[in-house]
GUMAR-503210 format. One line per 4 residues: their letters; for each residue x, y, z of N, C-alpha, C. Coordinates in steps of 0.2 Angstrom, whole numbers. Example, Ala and Ser with C-alpha at 12.3 -4.5 7.8 and 13.67 -1.06 7.14 Angstrom:
GUMAR-503210
AS = 66/-28/39/62/-22/39/66/-16/39 ~ 64/-11/35/68/-5/36/64/0/39
This chain:
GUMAR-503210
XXXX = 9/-89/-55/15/-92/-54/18/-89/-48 ~ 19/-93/-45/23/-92/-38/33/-90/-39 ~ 34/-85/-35/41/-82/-36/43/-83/-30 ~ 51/-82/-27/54/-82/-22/59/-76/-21
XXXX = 56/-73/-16/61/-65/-14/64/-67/-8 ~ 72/-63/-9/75/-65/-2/74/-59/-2 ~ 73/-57/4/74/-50/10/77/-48/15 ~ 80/-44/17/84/-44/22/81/-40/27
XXXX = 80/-43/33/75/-35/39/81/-35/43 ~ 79/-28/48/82/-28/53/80/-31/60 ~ 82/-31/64/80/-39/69/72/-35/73 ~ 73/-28/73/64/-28/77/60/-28/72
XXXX = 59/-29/66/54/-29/58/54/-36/59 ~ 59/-41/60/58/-46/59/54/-50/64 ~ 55/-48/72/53/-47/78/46/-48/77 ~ 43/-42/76/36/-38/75/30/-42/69
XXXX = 35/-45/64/33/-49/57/32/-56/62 ~ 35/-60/64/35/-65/65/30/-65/73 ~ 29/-60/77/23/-61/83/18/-57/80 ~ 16/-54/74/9/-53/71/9/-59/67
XXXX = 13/-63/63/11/-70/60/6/-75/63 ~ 12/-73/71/10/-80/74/2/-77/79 ~ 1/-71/80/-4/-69/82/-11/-69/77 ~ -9/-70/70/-16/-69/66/-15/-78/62
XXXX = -10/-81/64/-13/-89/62/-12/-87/54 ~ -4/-84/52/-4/-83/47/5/-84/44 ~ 7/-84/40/12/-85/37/15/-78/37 ~ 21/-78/39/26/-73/38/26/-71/29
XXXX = 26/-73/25/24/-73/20/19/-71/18 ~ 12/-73/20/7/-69/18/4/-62/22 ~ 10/-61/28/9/-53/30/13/-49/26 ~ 18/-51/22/22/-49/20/17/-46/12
XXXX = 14/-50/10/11/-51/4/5/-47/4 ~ 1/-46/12/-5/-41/11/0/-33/13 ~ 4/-34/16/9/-27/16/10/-24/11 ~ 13/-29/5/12/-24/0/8/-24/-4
XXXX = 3/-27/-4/-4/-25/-7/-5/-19/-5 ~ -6/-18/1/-9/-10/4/-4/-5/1 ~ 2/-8/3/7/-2/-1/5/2/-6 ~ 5/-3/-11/4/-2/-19/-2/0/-18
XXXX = -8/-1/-17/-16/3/-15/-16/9/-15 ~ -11/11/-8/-10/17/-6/-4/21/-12 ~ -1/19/-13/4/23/-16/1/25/-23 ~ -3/21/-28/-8/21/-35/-12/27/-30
XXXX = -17/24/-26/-21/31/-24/-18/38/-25 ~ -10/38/-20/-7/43/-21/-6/48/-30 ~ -4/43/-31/-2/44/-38/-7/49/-42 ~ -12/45/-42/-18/45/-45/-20/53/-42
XXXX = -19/52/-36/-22/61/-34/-19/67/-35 ~ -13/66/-37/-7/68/-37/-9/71/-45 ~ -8/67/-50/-11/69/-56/-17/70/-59 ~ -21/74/-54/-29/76/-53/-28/83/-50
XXXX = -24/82/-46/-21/88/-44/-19/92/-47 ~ -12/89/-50/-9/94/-56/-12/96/-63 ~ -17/91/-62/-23/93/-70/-28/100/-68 ~ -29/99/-63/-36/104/-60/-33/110/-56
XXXX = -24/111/-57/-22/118/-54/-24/124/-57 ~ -26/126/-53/-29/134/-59/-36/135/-60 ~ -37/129/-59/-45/128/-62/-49/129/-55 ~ -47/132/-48/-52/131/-46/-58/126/-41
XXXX = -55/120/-44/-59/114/-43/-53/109/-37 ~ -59/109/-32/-55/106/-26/-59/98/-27 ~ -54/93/-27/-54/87/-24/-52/83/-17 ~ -59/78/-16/-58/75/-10/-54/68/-12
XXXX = -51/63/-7/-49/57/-8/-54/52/-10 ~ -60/54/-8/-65/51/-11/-66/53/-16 ~ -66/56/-19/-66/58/-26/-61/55/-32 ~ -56/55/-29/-50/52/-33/-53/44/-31
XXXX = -54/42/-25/-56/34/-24/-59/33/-29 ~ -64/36/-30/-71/35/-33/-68/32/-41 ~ -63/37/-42/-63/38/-52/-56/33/-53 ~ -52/29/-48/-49/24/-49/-52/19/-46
X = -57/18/-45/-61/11/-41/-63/8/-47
């Protein structure tokens, strides 16, 4: 199901958004769409290590972000 977001930028975001569209032969809309794809990747990874961390204080046992990758992959 396709939705419609209005957004509001500031004029160098929207600048920047529309000369990387038109550089990768892509839609403003679909930079916008792998944007926040990454966001939400990176921000879950965060999450995610975040509460690996606060389970394993104490204990001694260091985590790498491949580690944390690993166990939400």
């Amino acid at each position: 199901m396709r939705n419609v977001v209005s957004i509001s930028l500031p004029s160098p975001i929207l600048k920047k958004l529309k000369k990387e569209a038109k550089e990768e032969g892509a839609s403003r809309s679909e930079i916008i769409k792998r944007s926040l794809s990454r966001y939400f990747f990176s921000h879950d990874l965060a999450k995610a290590r975040n509460r690996a961390v606060s389970e394993l204080a104490g204990k001694g046992t260091v985590l790498t972000d491949e580690d944390v990758f690993k166990a939400v992959s």
